[in-house]
Every structure is written in structure tokens, then in C-alpha cells.
N, C-alpha and C positions, 0 to 999 in steps of 0.2 A: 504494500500500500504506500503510497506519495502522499507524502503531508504536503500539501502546497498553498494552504492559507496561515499565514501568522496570525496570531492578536493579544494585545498588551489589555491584564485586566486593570481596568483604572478605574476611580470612585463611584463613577456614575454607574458602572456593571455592579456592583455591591449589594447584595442583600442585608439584611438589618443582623445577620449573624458575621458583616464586615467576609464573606465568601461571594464566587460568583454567583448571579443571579441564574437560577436552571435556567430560565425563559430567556435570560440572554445569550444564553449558550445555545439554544435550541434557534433562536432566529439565527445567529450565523449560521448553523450546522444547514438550516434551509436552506438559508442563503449560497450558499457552497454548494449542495447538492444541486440546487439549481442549476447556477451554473455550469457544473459536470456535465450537468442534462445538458445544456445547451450545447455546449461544443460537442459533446458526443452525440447527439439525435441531428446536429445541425441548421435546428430549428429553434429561432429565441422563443417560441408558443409552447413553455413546457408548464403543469402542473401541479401540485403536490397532491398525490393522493391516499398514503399509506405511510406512518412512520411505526413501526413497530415498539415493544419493547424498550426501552430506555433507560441502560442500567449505565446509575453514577457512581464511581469508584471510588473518585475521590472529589474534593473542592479546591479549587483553586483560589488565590487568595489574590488583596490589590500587589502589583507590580509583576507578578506572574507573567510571562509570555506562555501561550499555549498555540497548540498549532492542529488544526483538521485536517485527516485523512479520509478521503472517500474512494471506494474502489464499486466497479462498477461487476455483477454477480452476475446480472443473468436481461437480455433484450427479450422480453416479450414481440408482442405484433404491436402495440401501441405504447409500449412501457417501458421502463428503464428501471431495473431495483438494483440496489447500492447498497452495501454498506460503510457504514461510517465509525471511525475511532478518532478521539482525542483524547492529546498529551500533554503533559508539561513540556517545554523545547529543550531545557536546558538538562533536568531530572528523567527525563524521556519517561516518570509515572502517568501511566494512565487514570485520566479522568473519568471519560464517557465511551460507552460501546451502543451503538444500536446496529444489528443485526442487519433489519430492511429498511430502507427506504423507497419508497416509489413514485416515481413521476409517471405521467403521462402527456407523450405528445399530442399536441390537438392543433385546430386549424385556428386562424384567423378569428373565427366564429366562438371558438371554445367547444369544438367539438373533437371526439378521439379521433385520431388520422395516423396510420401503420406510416414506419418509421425507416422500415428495409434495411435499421440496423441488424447484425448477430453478434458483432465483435467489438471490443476497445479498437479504438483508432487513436493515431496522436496527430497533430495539427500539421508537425513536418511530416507526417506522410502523407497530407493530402495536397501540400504546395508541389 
């Protein structure tokens, strides 16, 4: 799995126990996957439809950098499931595990639309 988002936890992510806020963990961890989806479906019309499971291992505190990992499992006919780990950058201890996550491509409209992915692709393979 490729960590390839960074982020520094700082005051405003802080829940009242002074640790990350789960919910702000969980909007990036979206936010990431999304993007996954997008460059791997090659369509910016991706939607979140399934996040499984969501087991916290540990909290991260303010000044922490951490970093998300999304690996891509398995191309349905309209879908994308992923799963997702993060880490501390520096302690490399894991934070969060979710299993699946799932997008769905759709059109313009907001409708499901097959995708003709089956594989990971990277961006210099397709230039």
C-alpha cells in the first residue's frame, strides 16, 4: 500500500479529549479515496457508497503528522472498493484500518455508469 497523503494534526482537528477528531479523520480518509477513484475510474463523477467497519487503533494527538494509505481490492462493473490504512509518519503506529470502501462511478446525471476498469493503472502508464 502507498501512503500518499500527508497531514499535520493541529488544534482545530482536536476533540475535547485534546486527540484527533474521528470525523476529521474520516472526511480526509473520503477525501483520498475519492480521489483514488478518480484517477483510477478516470472519471471526476465518483460517489461514496459503502464504508465498512472502522477500527481505531490508536489516537493521534496535536502536532502528529499522519499519513493515508488507500489500495485499490477489487473493480466491480460500476464500483471501485478500496481499502484504506493510516499511520503515524514518523512512529509508522497504526491509527485506523477500514477494510472496504466503495465508490461508485456514475454519469453527469448521478447515475451508475460501468467503468471498463479491472486493474490499478498509474498515470505514467497512460501518458
Amino acid at each position: 500500500m502507498n501512503f500518499h497523503t500527508r497531514k499535520w494534526v493541529k488544534p482545530e482537528d482536536l476533540n475535547p479529549n485534546s486527540t484527533l477528531f474521528g470525523g476529521r479523520l474520516l472526511q480526509w480518509i473520503d477525501e483520498e479515496a475519492a480521489l483514488y477513484a478518480v484517477i483510477q475510474l478516470e472519471n471526476p463523477h465518483v460517489v461514496t457508497k459503502f464504508i465498512s467497519e472502522i477500527n481505531f487503533i490508536s489516537a493521534p494527538r496535536q502536532g502528529d503528522i499522519i499519513e493515508i494509505g488507500i489500495l485499490a481490492t477489487h473493480f466491480g462493473n460500476t464500483s471501485l472498493t478500496m481499502r484504506c490504512e493510516v499511520r503515524n509518519k514518523l512512529t509508522r503506529e497504526p491509527i485506523l484500518r477500514i477494510d472496504k470502501i466503495v465508490f461508485v462511478n456514475v454519469s453527469p446525471e448521478g447515475n451508475p455508469t460501468p467503468h471498463g476498469k479491472t486493474e490499478i493503472t498509474f498515470v505514467k502508464d497512460r501518458l
